[in-house]
N, C-alpha and C positions, 0 to 999 in steps of 0.2 A: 209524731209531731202533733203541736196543737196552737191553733192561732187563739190568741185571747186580746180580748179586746175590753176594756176597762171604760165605764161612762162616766168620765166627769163632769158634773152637772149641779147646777145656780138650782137647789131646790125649791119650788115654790110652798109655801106652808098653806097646808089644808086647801090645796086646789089639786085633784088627782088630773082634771083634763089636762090643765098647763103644764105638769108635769110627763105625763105622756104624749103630749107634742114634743113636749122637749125634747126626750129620747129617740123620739121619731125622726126629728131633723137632727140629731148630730150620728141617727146610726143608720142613714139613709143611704151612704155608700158601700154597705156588710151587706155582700152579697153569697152565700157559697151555695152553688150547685150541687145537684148529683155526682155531677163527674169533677169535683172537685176531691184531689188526697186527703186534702189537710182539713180536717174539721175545727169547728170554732167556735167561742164560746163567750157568750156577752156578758160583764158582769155589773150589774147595778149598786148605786149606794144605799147603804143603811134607810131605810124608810122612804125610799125614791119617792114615792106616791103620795107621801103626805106632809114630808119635812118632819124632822126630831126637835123635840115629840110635838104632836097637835095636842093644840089647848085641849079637847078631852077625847084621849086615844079609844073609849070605849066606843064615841061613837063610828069611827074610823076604822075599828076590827074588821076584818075580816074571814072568810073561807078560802084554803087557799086548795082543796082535794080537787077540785077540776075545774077545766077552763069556764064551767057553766055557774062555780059556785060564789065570786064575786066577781068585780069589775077591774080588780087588779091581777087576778087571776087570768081573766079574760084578757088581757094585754096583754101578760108575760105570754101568753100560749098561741097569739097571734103576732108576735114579736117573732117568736123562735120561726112560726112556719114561714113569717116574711123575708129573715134572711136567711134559712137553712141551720141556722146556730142551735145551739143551747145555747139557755138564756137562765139567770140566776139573778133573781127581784129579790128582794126583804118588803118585808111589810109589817104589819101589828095583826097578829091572826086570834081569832077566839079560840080559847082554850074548850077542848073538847068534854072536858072534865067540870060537872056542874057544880058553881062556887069557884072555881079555881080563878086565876089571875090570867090578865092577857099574856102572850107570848112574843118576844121579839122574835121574827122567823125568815129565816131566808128559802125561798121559793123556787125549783129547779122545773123546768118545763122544755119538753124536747118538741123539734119538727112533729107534725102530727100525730100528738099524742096528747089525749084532752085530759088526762090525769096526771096530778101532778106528780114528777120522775121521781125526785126525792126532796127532801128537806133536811132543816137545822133552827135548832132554837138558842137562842145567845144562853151559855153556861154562868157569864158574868155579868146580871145587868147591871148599867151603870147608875152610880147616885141618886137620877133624877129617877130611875125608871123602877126604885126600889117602893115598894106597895103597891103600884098598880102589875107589876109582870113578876110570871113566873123566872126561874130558872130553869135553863134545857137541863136534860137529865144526861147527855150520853153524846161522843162523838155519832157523827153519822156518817162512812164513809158509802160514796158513791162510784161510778165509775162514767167521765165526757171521756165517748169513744173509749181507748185502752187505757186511761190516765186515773188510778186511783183518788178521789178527790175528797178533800175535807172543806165543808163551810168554817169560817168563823167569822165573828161579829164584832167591829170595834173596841168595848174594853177588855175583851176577850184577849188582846192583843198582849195587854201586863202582865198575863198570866201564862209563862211557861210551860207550863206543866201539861195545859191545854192541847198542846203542840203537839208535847211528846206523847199524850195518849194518841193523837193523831197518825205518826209516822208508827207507833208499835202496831195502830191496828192496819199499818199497810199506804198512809197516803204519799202518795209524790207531789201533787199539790198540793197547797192549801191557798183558800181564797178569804179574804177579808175585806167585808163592806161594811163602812163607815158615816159615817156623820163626825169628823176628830178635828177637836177646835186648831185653829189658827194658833192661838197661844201657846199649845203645848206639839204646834210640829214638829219642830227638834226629836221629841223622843217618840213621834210618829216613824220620823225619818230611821231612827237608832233600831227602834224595836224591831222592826219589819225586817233589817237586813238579821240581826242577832235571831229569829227566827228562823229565816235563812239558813243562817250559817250553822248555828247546834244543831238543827234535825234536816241539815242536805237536802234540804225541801225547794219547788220553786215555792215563792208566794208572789202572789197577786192581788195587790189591797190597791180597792178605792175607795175614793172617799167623795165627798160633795166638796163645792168651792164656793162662797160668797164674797171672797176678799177679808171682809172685817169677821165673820165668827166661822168658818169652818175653812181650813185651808188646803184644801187641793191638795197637789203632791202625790198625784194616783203614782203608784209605782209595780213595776215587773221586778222580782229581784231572782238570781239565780242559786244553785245553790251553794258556791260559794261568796257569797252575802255578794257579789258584782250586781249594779242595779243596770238591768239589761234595758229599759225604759223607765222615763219619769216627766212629770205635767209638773207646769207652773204652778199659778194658780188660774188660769183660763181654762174658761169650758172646752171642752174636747173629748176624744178618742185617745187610750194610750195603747198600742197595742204591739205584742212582741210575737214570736212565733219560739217555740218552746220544745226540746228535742229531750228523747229518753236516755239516750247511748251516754252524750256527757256526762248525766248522772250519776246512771250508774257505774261508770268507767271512773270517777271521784270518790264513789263508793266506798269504789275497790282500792283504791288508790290511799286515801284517807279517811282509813275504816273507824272512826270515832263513834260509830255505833254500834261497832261491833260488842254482843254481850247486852246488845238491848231491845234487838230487836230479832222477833220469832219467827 
């Protein structure tokens, strides 16, 4: 089992404090113990800390290798030890690689652990973010607690194919954090369950909310595309509690992968 908990959140642009209060006051009641079963997992939206995209992303880069090496690092790794979760931020991280282009990255930081767990770089940047960022190169599967787990990123979402490299190299989740306009919810709403449903995955996509440009709609979906949780568009908490056995037992049951996966 795994509790996950989704931040939907009014991002402030190019204000990383306001933005980390924010977080602060709506995941002020995620508490999990030592002697708690169920572990848990926070998941933040597409560039939490600085709003998509700030007028100039270079200066807003980041380090994201340990809690010591920026300011948003340093959050996500005092977030996790505060409520016992993992905790999974995005930010604009600087490419390691001199010359190279920024990276859209999502950032994974466990309970007392000042390094960061793992990461992911968005495969698709979208329109706006084409010249200044790279493309990630590579799924990255991780493991929250026993839960095989794949990041992805927003436009990442249009692209199929993404997925399924995802589930062949082993994931049961996948997570998806956003910035996804208002305008185009509808096939927010579509895509996330049709992700779902082809690769018997849960997914876990949030998003930010403004009302007028990015529309909320975090959602839990299981993996028969059922959406186990869903938000408005008001800020909040969206959060479900997620088990292995149904899965697998749907697996078996409706083997549509079978022949494709190793």
């Amino acid at each position: 089992m795994l509790d996950i908990y989704l931040v939907q959140m009014n991002v402030a642009a190019n204000d990383k404090a306001k933005n980390f209060a924010k977080v602060l006051e709506l995941t002020v009641q995620i508490h999990k113990n030592q002697d708690d079963p169920v572990p848990g997992v926070i998941i933040l939206p597409e560039m939490f800390a600085t709003g998509y995209l700030p007028l100039h992303p270079e200066s807003a880069a980041e380090d994201f290798s340990t809690k010591d090496s920026g300011e948003t690092a340093s959050f996500l790794y005092q977030l996790a030890c505060n409520t016992g979760c993992t905790v999974m931020g995005a930010g604009i991280a600087k490419n390691s690689e001199p010359g190279k282009q920024l990276l859209n990255h999502s950032s994974v930081y466990l309970p007392s652990n000042p390094q960061e767990y793992a990461s992911y770089d968005k495969r698709q940047p979208f329109f706006m973010e084409q010249g200044k960022f790279s493309a990630g190169a590579k799924v990255n599967l991780f493991k929250i607690a026993n839960w095989n787990t794949a990041a992805t990123i927003c436009f990442d979402l249009r692209f199929p194919e993404l997925y399924r490299d995802a589930v062949k190299a082993g994931a049961r989740l996948i997570t998806v954090q956003a910035a996804w306009p208002a305008a185009r919810i509808a096939h927010w709403k579509t895509l996330l369950q049709a992700r779902a449903i082809e690769d018997q995955v849960y997914i876990a996509a949030v998003n930010c909310t403004d009302n007028a440009l990015n529309g909320g709609n975090s959602m839990i979906v299981n993996p028969k595309g059922d959406v186990m949780a869903i938000a408005g568009q008001e800020e909040g908490i969206v959060s479900a509690r997620i088990e292995s056995a149904p899965q697998e037992e749907y697996r078996t049951q409706f083997p549509v992968l079978k022949g494709i996966l190793v």
